[in-house]
C-alpha positions as CSV (number, residue, x, y, z in Angstrom):
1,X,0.0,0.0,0.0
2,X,1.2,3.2,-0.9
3,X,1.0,6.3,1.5
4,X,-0.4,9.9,-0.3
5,X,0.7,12.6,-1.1
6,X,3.7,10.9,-2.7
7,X,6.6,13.1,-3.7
8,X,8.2,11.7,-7.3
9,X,11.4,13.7,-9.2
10,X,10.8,12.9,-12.3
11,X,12.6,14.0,-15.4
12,X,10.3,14.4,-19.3
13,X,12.3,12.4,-21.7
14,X,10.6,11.4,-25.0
15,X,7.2,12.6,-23.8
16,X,6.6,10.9,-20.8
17,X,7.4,11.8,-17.0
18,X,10.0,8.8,-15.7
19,X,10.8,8.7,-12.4
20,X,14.5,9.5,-11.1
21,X,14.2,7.0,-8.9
22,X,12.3,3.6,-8.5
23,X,8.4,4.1,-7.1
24,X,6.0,1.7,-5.6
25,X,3.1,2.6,-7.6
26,X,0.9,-0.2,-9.2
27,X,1.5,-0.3,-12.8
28,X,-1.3,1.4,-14.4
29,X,-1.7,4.2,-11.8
30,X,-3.2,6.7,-12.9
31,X,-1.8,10.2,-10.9
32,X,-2.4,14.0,-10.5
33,X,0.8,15.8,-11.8
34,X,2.1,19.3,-10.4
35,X,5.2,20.4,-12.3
36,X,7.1,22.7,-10.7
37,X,10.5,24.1,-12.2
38,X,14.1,23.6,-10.6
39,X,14.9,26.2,-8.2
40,X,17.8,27.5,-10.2
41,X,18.7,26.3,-13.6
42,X,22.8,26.6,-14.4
43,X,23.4,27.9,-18.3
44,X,24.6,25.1,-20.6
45,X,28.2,26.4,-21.8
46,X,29.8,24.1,-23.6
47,X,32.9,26.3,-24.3
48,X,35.9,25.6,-21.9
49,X,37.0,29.3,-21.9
50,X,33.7,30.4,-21.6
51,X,32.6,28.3,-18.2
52,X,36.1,29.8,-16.9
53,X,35.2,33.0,-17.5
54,X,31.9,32.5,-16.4
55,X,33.3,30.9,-12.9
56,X,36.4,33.9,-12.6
57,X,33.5,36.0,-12.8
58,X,31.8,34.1,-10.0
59,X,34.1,34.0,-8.0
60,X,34.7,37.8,-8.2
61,X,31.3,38.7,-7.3
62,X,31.3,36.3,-4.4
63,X,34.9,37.6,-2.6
64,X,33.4,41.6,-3.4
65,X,30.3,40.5,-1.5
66,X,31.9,38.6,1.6
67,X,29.5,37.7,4.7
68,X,29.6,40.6,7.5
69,X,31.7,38.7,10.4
70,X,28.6,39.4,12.8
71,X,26.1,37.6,10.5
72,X,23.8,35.6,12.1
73,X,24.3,31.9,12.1
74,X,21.8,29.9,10.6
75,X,20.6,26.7,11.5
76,X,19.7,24.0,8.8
77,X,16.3,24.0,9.7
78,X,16.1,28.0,9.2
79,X,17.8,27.9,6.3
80,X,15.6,25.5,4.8
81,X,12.5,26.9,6.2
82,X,9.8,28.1,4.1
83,X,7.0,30.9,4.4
Protein backbone atom coordinates (compact mmCIF):
# COMPACT_ATOMS: atom_id res chain seq x y z
CA UNK A 1 0.00 0.00 0.00
CA UNK A 2 1.24 3.21 -0.87
CA UNK A 3 1.01 6.26 1.48
CA UNK A 4 -0.41 9.87 -0.30
CA UNK A 5 0.75 12.57 -1.06
CA UNK A 6 3.73 10.86 -2.67
CA UNK A 7 6.56 13.12 -3.69
CA UNK A 8 8.17 11.66 -7.29
CA UNK A 9 11.37 13.69 -9.19
CA UNK A 10 10.79 12.90 -12.33
CA UNK A 11 12.58 13.97 -15.41
CA UNK A 12 10.35 14.38 -19.27
CA UNK A 13 12.27 12.35 -21.70
CA UNK A 14 10.59 11.37 -25.02
CA UNK A 15 7.24 12.59 -23.81
CA UNK A 16 6.56 10.91 -20.80
CA UNK A 17 7.45 11.80 -17.04
CA UNK A 18 10.00 8.76 -15.68
CA UNK A 19 10.78 8.71 -12.39
CA UNK A 20 14.47 9.47 -11.06
CA UNK A 21 14.16 6.98 -8.89
CA UNK A 22 12.28 3.55 -8.45
CA UNK A 23 8.42 4.06 -7.13
CA UNK A 24 5.97 1.69 -5.56
CA UNK A 25 3.14 2.58 -7.63
CA UNK A 26 0.90 -0.25 -9.16
CA UNK A 27 1.54 -0.26 -12.78
CA UNK A 28 -1.27 1.38 -14.37
CA UNK A 29 -1.69 4.15 -11.82
CA UNK A 30 -3.23 6.72 -12.89
CA UNK A 31 -1.84 10.23 -10.93
CA UNK A 32 -2.44 14.05 -10.48
CA UNK A 33 0.84 15.78 -11.76
CA UNK A 34 2.09 19.30 -10.42
CA UNK A 35 5.15 20.37 -12.28
CA UNK A 36 7.14 22.70 -10.67
CA UNK A 37 10.52 24.09 -12.19
CA UNK A 38 14.06 23.59 -10.64
CA UNK A 39 14.85 26.20 -8.16
CA UNK A 40 17.79 27.50 -10.20
CA UNK A 41 18.72 26.32 -13.65
CA UNK A 42 22.79 26.59 -14.39
CA UNK A 43 23.44 27.87 -18.28
CA UNK A 44 24.65 25.14 -20.57
CA UNK A 45 28.16 26.42 -21.79
CA UNK A 46 29.78 24.09 -23.58
CA UNK A 47 32.89 26.30 -24.27
CA UNK A 48 35.89 25.61 -21.93
CA UNK A 49 37.00 29.27 -21.90
CA UNK A 50 33.71 30.41 -21.56
CA UNK A 51 32.56 28.29 -18.25
CA UNK A 52 36.14 29.79 -16.86
CA UNK A 53 35.23 33.00 -17.47
CA UNK A 54 31.87 32.51 -16.38
CA UNK A 55 33.33 30.89 -12.90
CA UNK A 56 36.42 33.94 -12.59
CA UNK A 57 33.52 36.04 -12.78
CA UNK A 58 31.82 34.10 -9.99
CA UNK A 59 34.08 34.01 -7.99
CA UNK A 60 34.66 37.75 -8.16
CA UNK A 61 31.27 38.73 -7.33
CA UNK A 62 31.29 36.34 -4.37
CA UNK A 63 34.85 37.59 -2.63
CA UNK A 64 33.40 41.60 -3.42
CA UNK A 65 30.33 40.53 -1.49
CA UNK A 66 31.89 38.65 1.61
CA UNK A 67 29.48 37.70 4.71
CA UNK A 68 29.60 40.57 7.46
CA UNK A 69 31.67 38.75 10.43
CA UNK A 70 28.60 39.38 12.80
CA UNK A 71 26.11 37.58 10.50
CA UNK A 72 23.77 35.57 12.06
CA UNK A 73 24.30 31.85 12.12
CA UNK A 74 21.84 29.88 10.65
CA UNK A 75 20.62 26.71 11.53
CA UNK A 76 19.68 24.00 8.76
CA UNK A 77 16.31 24.01 9.65
CA UNK A 78 16.13 27.98 9.19
CA UNK A 79 17.81 27.86 6.35
CA UNK A 80 15.61 25.54 4.78
CA UNK A 81 12.47 26.89 6.21
CA UNK A 82 9.77 28.09 4.09
CA UNK A 83 6.97 30.93 4.35
Amino acid sequence: MVAFPLRIRAVFRDGKFVPVEPCSLPESQEVELTVQSPRIVAPSIADPAQRAQVMEELVARMKANPLPANAPKLTRDQLHERR
